[in-house]
N, C-alpha and C positions, 0 to 999 in steps of 0.2 A: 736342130738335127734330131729327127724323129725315130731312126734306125738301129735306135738302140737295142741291145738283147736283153730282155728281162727275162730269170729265172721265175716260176713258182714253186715255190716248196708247199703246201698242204696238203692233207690227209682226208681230209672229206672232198670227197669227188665232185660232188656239187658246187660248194663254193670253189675250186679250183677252176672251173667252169669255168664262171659266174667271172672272175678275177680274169682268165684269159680275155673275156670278151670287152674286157675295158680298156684292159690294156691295149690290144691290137685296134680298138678303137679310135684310140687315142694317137695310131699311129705306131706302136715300138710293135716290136719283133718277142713275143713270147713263145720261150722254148718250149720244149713237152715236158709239162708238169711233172714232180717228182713227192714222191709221199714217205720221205726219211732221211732222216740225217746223215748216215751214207751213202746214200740215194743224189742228193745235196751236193756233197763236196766231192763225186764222182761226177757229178754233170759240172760242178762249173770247175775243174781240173778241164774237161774236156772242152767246153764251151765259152767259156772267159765271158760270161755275159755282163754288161754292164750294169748289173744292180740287179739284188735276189730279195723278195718277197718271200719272205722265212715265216709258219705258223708257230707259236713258240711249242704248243703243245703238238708233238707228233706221236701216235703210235702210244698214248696215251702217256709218256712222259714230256719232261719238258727238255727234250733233247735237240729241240731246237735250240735254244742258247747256245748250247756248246758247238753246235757246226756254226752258227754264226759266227761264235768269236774264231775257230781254223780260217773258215771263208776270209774273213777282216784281215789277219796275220800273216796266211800264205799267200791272199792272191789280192790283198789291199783294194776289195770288190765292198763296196756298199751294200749293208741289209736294211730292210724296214722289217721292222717284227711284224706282221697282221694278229690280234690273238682276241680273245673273249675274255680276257682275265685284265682287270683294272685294280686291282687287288694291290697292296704295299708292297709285299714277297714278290709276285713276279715282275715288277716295275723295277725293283732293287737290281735280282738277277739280271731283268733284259740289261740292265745300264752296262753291267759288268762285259759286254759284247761290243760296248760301243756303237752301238746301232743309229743309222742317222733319223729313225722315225719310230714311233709307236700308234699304230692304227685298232681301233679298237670296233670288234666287228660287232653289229652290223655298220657299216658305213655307206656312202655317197660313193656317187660314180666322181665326180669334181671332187671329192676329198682325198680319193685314193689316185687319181691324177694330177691334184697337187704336189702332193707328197714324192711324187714318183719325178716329176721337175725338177721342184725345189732340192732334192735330193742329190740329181743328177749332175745340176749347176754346183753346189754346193761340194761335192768332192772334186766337180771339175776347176772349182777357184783353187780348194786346197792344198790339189797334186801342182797346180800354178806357182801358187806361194812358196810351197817347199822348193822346189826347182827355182825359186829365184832365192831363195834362202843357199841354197847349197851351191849355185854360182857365184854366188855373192862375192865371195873370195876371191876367187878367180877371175871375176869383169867387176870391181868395186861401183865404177864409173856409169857403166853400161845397165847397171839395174836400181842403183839409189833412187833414180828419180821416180823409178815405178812403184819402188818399196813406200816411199814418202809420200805416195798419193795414194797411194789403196784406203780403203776403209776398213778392212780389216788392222788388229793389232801385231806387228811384227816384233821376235825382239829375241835376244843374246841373253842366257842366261845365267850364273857357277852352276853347279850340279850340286849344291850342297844345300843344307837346311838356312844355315844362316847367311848365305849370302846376299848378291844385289843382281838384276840385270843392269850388262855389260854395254848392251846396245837396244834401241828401240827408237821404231816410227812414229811421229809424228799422232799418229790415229792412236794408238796403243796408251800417248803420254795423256791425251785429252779423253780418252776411253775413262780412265784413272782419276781424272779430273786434277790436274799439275798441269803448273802454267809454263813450261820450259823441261827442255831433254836434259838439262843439267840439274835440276831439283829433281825429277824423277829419277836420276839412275845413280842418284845417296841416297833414297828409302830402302830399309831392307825388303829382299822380297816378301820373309814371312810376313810384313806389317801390312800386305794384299791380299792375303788370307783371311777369313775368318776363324777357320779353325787350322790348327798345326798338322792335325791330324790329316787333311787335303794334301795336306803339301809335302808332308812323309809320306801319304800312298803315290802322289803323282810320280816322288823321284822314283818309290819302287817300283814301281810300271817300269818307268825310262829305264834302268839299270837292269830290269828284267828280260826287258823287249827291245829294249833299242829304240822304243817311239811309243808312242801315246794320241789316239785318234778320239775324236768330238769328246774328249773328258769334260764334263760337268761340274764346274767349280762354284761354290759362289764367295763373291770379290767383295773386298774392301775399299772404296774411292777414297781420298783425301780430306772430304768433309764427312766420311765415315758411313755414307747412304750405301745401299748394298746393290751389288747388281751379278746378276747369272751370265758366267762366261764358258765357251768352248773352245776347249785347246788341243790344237795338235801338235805337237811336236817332238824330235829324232833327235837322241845324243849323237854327241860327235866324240871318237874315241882318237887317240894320239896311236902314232906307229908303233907303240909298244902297247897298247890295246886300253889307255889309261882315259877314263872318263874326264874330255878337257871342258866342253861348255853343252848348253842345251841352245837347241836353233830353235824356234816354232814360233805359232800364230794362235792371238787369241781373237774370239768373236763375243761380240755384247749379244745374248741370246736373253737378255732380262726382258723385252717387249714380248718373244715368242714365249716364255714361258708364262706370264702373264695370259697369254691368249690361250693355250691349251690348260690351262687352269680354268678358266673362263668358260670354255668350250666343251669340255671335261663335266663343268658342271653344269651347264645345260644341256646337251645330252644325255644325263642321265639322270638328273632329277626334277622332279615335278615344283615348276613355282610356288604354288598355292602351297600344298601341304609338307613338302621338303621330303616326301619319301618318294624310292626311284620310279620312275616313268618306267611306259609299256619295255623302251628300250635296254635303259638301266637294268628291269625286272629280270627281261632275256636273257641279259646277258649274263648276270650274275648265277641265273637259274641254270644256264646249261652248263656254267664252270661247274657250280655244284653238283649237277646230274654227274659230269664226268669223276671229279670227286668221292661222291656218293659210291659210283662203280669201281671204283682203285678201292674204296676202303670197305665195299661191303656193306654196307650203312641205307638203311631207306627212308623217305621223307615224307612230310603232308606238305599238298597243295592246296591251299584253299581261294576258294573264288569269291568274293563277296557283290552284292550288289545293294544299294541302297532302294528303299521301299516307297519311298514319297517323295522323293527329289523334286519332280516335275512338281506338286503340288504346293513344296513349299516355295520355290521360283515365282509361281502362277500367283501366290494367295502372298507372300512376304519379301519378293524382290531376289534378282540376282546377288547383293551383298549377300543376305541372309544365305541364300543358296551354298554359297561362298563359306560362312561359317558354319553351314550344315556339313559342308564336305571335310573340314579343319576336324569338325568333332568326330567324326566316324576315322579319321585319322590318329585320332586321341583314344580312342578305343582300338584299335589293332597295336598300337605303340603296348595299351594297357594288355591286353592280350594276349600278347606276343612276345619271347624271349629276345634280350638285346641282341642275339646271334642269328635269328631268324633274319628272311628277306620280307621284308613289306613294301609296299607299291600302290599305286594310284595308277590304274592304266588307261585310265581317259573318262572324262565325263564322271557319271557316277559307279563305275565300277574298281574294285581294288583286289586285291591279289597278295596271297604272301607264303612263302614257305618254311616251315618247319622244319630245320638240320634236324636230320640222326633222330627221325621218329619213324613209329610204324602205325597200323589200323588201332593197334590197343589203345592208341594219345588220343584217339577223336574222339569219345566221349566227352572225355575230357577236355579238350579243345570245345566242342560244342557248348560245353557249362558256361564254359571262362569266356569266351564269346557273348554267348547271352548277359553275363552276369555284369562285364565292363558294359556292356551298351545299358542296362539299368542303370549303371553308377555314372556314365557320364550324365541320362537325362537326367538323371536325380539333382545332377551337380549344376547342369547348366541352366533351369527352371525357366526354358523355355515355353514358347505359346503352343509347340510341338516337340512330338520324339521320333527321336533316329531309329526306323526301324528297318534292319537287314535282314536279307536272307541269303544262306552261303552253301558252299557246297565244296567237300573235303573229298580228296581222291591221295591216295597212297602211291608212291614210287618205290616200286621195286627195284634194287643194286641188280638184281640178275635181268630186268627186262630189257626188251630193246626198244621201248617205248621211246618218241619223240618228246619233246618241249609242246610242239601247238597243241599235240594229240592229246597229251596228259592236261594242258590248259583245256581243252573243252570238253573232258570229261569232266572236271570240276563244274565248268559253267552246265552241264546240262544238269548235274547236280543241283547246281543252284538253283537252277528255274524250278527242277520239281520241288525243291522246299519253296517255292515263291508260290507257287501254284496249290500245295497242299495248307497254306496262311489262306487263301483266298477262299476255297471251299469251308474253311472252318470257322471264317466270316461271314 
């Protein structure tokens, strides 16, 4: 069923665009874009659309999270975060929303139509499960046989720290690795945990909320091997309002995490030299430009290009090539503060950013530059030396300069110091 309504939330009108024209591609129904978090939970109050594409940064905060997690609570509508931030802090935050996806821009036309599926399907089995969860009682007979054959984990839990579940499926007992429903449900539950501390935030969720959507756990099996699980699941309160059992479903997400780890890091970093790709660079560059303007703070861009590459390819072999590109890597690593962005953006050129500097650091930058490519050929007593030429441009917190714009005024930088080596040879 392709007539889905999909929200967009974003703030840059272009990419909002850019995002409608995939989706209706693809077939769904995209509403008329919205660029705020009140903006947000005013359309999909009105519109109930099936699943909202939320940027996390809006309006220069990150007040996307918080309408996502109202969206999740009042209207039990699936988000996928789209955002430019890969970052620890907002990965932490996004989770706290329970969001079924994290897309990291720039991305694919098929990546953000996966996601937009799998997503779809994905809350469509859950609101499934819960609903045979909550009849259960009621037709014991009439939904056993469906609970027992899913692949998902189903299961009866106490509400407390030290207890056991009460009941569980078939999928859920082999999930866990236990060879029968009667050895599994004498484990205590804490002893599925890794950490206790998981399993005191899950109940306070449930006792908070009343339920708990795609929560991120990671599990403990029987021979002790670990694996990543998502859970949803609704207390059940007694007619005097007393917390009697927990219902819900677990899912084995340990292959998908696996994969977006995977993906995660090809995407944004460069094989050869380990520092970020074109993409990686981008992305990380424009969170910090945003950054940089919230705090006031200006940056160096520098563009580098290597001087001889093609020569020593032609005269000593693509390997050597290969370990020419590693050392000019060795030298921006040496150069450059652990906090800085450094990059390889294809072929022989690289790229790196300077946090929280102004025009007064590039001298200085210049020295330190020249001085580690000394100290690397010195070190590597190669048949040749690594010779660069770069070019430093400053970002102003008050400009409205672009990312490409600022990149190729660095590069045209660079060409003129490539070009005033040449004349002085």
């Amino acid at each position: 069923m392709k007539n889905q309504k999909i929200l967009i939330v974003e703030d840059e009108q272009i990419i909002a665009e850019d995002i409608r024209k995939i989706v209706e591609n693809y077939g769904y129904q995209a509403l008329e874009a919205v660029d705020s978090a009140s903006a947000a939970i005013s359309m999909t109050e009105k519109e109930l659309p099936d699943l909202v594409l939320m940027d996390i940064m809006l309006k220069g905060s990150d007040e996307g999270i918080e309408a996502a997690k109202e969206i999740s609570r009042r209207f039990d509508i699936p988000v996928i975060f789209i955002t430019s931030f890969p970052d620890h802090y907002f990965v932490k935050e996004a989770k706290k929303a329970n969001p079924y996806g994290y897309i990291l821009k720039p991305f694919g036309r098929e990546e953000l139509a996966i996601n937009i599926e799998m997503s779809l399907e994905r809350h469509n089995i859950v609101k499934k499960l819960i609903t045979i969860r909550e009849n259960l009682s009621k037709s014991e007979e009439k939904y056993r046989t469906l609970v027992n054959n899913v692949t998902l984990g189903v299961f009866r839990s106490s509400a407390d720290n030290k207890g056991y579940f009460q009941e569980a499926n078939p999928a859920l007992v082999s999930m866990l690795g236990y060879g029968s429903i009667e050895e599994f449900l004498k484990i205590p539950i804490i002893r599925h945990y890794t950490s206790e501390d998981d399993r005191l935030l899950f109940l306070k969720k449930i006792k908070e909320n009343g339920f708990v959507k795609n929560e991120e756990m990671l599990f403990r099996k029987k021979d002790n091997t670990l694996l990543w699980v998502s859970a949803n699941a609704r207390a059940e309160y007694s007619e005097d309002g007393k917390l009697r059992w927990i219902d819900g479903v677990l899912e084995d997400i340990t292959e998908r995490k696996k994969t977006e780890d995977t993906l995660r890091s090809f995407s944004f970093i460069d094989e050869l030299t380990k520092l970020f790709n074109r993409r990686g660079f981008t992305s990380n560059v424009i969170q910090q430009m945003k950054i940089a303007k919230r705090k006031k703070e200006n940056m160096l861009l520098v563009f580098l290009d290597m001087d001889n590459m093609k020569e020593i390819n032609d005269m000593y072999g693509h390997k050597e090539g290969d370990a020419a590109l590693l050392k000019t890597a060795k030298i921006m690593k040496l150069a450059f503060r652990d906090s800085d962005i450094l990059s390889r953006l294809g072929g022989d050129e690289f790229a790196a950013v300077m946090i929280n500097a102004s025009d007064s650091c590039i001298k200085t930058l210049n020295e330190r530059i020249g001085e580690c490519t000394v100290e690397v050929n010195r070190e590597s007593k190669s048949k040749y030396d690594i010779s660069l030429s770069w070019g430093i441009v400053e970002y102003k917190s008050d400009s409205n300069i672009g990312f490409e714009e600022l990149l190729s005024e660095a590069d045209n930088l660079m060409y003129r110091h490539k070009k005033s080596k040449k004349k002085i040879n």
